[in-house]
N, C-alpha and C positions, 0 to 999 in steps of 0.2 A: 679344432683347437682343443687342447690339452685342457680338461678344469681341475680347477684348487681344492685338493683334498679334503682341506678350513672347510670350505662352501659348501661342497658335498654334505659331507657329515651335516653340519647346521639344519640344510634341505631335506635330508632324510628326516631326520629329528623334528621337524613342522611336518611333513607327508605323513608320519604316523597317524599324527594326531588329525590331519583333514583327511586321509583318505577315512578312519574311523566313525567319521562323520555323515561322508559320502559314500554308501553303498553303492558298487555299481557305476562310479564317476565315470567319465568319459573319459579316455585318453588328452584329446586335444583340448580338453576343459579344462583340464588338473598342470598342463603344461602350461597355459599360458596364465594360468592363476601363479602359477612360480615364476613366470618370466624366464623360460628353457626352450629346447624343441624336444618333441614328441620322442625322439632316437636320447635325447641326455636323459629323461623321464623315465624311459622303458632302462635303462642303465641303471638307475636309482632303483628299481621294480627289480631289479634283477640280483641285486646286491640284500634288500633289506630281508628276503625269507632266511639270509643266513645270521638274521638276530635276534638274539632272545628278547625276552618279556623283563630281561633284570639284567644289571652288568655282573649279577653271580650267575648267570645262566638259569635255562628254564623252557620253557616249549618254544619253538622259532613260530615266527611272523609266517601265517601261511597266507601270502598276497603274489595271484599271479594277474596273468591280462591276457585277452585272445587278441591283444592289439587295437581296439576300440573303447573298451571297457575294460576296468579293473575291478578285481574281485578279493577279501578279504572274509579269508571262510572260519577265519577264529578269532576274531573284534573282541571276544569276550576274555581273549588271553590276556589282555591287557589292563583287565579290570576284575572286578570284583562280583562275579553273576550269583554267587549266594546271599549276595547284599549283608554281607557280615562287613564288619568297620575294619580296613585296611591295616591290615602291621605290618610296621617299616620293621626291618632290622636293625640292628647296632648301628652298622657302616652304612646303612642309608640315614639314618636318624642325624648318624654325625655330619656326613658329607653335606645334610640340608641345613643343619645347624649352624652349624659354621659360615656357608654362604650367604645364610639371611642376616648373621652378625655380619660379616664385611660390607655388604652393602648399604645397611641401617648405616654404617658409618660413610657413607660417602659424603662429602661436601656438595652441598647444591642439593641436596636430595627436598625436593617440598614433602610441607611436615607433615602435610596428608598423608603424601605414601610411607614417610618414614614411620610413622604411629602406627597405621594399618599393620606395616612390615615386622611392627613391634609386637603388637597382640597378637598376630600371627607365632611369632616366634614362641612365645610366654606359652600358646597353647600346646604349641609341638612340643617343647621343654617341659612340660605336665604331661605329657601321652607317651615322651622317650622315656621318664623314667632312668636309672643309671645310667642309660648313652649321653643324658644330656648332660653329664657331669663329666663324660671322656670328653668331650666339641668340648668344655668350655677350657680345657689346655690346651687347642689348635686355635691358631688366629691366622687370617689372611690378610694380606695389603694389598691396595692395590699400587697400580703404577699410577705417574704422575696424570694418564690419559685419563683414569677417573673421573679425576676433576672438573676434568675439562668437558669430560661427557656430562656431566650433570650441570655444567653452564651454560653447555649448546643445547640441553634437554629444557631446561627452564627454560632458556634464550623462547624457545620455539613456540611453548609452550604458554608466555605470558608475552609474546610477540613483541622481542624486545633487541635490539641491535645489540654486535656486539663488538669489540675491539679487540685485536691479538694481533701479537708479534708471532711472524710463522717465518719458520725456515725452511727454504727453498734448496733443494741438494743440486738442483740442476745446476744454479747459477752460485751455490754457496754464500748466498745470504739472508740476515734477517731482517726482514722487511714489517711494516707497521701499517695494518688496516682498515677500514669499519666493514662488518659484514651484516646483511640481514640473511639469518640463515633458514632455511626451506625444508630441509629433511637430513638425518642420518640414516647412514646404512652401512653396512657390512661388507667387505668384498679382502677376505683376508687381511684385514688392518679396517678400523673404523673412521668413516668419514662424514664431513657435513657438506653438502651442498647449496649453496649461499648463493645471494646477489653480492657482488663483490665492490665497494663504492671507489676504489681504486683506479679501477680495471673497467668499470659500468660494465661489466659483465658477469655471466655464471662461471662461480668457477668452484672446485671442489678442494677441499682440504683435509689433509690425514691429521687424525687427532694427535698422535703422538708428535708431530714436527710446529706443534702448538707453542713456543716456548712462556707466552703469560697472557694471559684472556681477565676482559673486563668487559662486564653487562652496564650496558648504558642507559638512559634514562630516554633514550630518543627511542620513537616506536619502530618496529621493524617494515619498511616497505617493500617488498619487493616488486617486481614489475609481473602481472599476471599470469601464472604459470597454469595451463590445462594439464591433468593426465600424462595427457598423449605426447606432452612436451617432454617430460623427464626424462632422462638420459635411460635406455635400458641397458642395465647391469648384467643381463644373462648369461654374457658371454665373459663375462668381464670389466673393469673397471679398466682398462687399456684393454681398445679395440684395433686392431689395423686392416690394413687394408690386403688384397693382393697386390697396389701396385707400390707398398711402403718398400725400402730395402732390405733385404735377407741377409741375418749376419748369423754366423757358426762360431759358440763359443764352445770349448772343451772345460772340463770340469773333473777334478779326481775326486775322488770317494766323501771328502771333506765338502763338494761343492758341491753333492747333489740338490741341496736344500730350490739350487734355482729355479729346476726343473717346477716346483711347489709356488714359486713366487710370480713367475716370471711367463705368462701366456704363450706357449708355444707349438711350434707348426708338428719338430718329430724331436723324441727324447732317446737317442742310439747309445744303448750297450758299448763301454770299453775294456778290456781286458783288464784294466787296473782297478775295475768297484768304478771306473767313472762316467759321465755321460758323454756324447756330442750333442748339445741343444742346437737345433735349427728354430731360428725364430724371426718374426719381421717389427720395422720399430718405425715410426714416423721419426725419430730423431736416433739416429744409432751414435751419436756423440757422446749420449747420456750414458750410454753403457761403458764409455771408460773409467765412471767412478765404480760402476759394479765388478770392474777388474783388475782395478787395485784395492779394493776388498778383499777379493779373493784371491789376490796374492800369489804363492804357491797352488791354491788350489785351483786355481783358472787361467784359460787366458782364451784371448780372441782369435780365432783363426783367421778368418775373412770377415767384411772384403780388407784387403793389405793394409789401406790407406790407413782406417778407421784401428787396426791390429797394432801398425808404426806410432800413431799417435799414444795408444795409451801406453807404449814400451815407453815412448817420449815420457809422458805424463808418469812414470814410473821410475826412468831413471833421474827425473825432475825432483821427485819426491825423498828420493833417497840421499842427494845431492844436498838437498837442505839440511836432512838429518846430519850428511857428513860435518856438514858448516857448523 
C-alpha cells in the first residue's frame, strides 16, 4: 500500500533524532518502535542520506544498513562537536520565533507550558538579536483545529470528559456527543481516539470536523485499554482488506492530490498529468462524495453500479442548483 508523503516526512524527522541516539539500532528494533515494517524503514534509510544538516543545505546524513543494523557515520553533523554555543541564522531565528509566538497563543494551552514557552522565547529574542525584530512583523494563525487540539490535550491530560458537536460526511450530519478521550495522533489530518458514550464504543475523530467542544466537569472513564489494544496506525488510519471492493477512480492533473489522501493499492500514469487510482474501500458509497469534489477533475470508473450512482448523485446536485 501506497504511504502518505504527511507521514513520511514527519517519521523521518523523529528517525533523525532516535537513530542519533541509537548507534548501531537494529533494523527490526527501530521498525517496530515506529509502528512500520522493516521494507517501509529500509525506504525511509534510503531517502534520508539525500538530506542535509540545514534546510539551506550543508553535509548530507551519511546513514546506511547492511539490513540488520543501522549505521550513522556522521551523528556529529548535526550538532555542535566543538562545543561552541550554536548560531542560528536570520531565517532560522525567524522561522522559530514566530512559531513559538503562535503557539503561546493557542487557547487551552496550560499556563505551565505556556510560561515555559514564554521564557523560552524572551531568551531566543536576546540571542537573535535584529532577526528578532524581522519575526516580530510575521504572525501565524492557526485554524480553528487549534482549539480544539488544546481541549482534547487538556481533556487527556486533567482526565476530563468532553462534549462536541462532530460532523459526519458519510451520513451529512451534525451529531452531539460525550467523549472520554484516550490518545491523539497524526495520520495526515489529526485525530483523537475516545470511548464514545453515544455509540459505547471506540471510536476515532478528526479534529477539524469538530464543529464546538466543551470540557465537562465529569471525570473521563474509559473502559481499560492495554498497549496492545490500540489500533495500529502504520499502515494507515483506513485499513482494508483483500477481500473489501476494488474501485478505479481517474483523476486529471487537478486531482492528483488523492493519490496523497486516499490509501492505495496502484497510482497509473495518464497522458493528461493524471492518474488511474486502484484502491479497495469497506464502503465504496463514501467515495461518491469524493467525486463530486472533484468535479471535472475526477470521476469513477468501476465498478458501474457504484460510477451510475454518483453521475445520479451529480446530476441531483446540479438539478437543485437549476431550482
Amino acid at each position: 500500500m501506497a504511504g502518505n508523503a504527511i507521514d513520511q516526512t514527519r517519521r523521518m524527522l523523529s528517525l533523525v533524532t532516535y537513530l542519533r541516539e541509537r548507534p548501531g539500532a537494529r533494523v527490526s528494533d527501530v521498525a517496530r518502535a515506529f509502528g512500520i515494517t522493516e521494507d517501509e524503514l529500509i525506504a525511509d534509510l534510503d531517502v534520508l542520506p539525500m538530506c542535509g544538516t540545514s534546510f539551506r543545505g550543508g553535509d548530507l546524513l551519511d546513514i546506511d544498513t547492511d539490513g540488520e543494523h543501522i549505521w550513522w557515520h556522521n551523528p556529529d553533523a548535526t550538532g555542535n562537536s566543538a562545543g561552541e554555543p550554536l548560531r542560528l541564522a536570520a531565517d532560522e531565528a525567524t522561522a522559530l520565533l514566530v512559531a513559538a509566538r503562535a503557539v503561546a497563543t493557542l487557547p487551552g494551552l496550560r499556563e505551565g507550558d505556556r510560561d515555559a514557552l514564554l521564557r523560552a522565547t524572551a531568551k531566543l529574542e536576546a540571542a537573535a538579536g535584529e532577526a528578532a525584530g524581522a519575526s516580530a512583523r510575521l504572525a501565524v494563525s492557526f485554524e480553528s483545529e487549534g482549539g480544539v487540539f488544546a481541549d482534547v490535550d487538556r481533556a487527556i491530560a486533567e482526565r476530563r470528559r468532553i462534549w462536541i458537536r462532530y460532523y459526519s460526511p458519510a451520513r451529512d450530519e451534525l451529531t452531539e456527543r460525550e467523549i472520554d478521550p484516550i490518545r491523539l495522533f497524526a495520520v495526515g489530518h489529526t485525530y483523537v481516539e475516545a470511548w464514545c458514550r453515544l455509540t459505547e464504543a471506540r471510536r476515532t475523530f478528526r479534529l477539524d470536523r469538530v464543529a464546538e467542544i466543551r470540557l465537562l466537569d465529569a471525570p473521563s472513564d474509559p473502559p481499560p485499554i492495554e498497549l496492545r489494544d490500540l489500533a495500529d496506525l502504520s499502515a494507515g488510519l483506513v485499513q482494508t482488506g483483500a477481500e473489501d471492493p476494488e474501485v478505479v477512480i481517474e483523476v486529471g492533473p487537478g486531482g492528483r492530490w488523492v493519490a496523497e489522501y486516499y490509501p492505495h493499492d496502484r497510482a497509473e500514469e495518464l497522458p493528461d498529468g493524471g492518474l488511474r487510482i486502484t484502491l479497495r474501500t469497506p464502503d465504496p458509497g463514501s467515495l461518491r462524495r469524493l467525486a463530486l469534489r472533484l468535479g471535472p477533475d475526477g470521476r469513477i470508473v468501476s465498478p458501474a453500479d457504484l460510477a451510475d450512482t454518483a453521475r445520479d448523485a451529480a446530476r441531483q446536485a446540479l438539478a437543485a442548483y437549476g431550482e
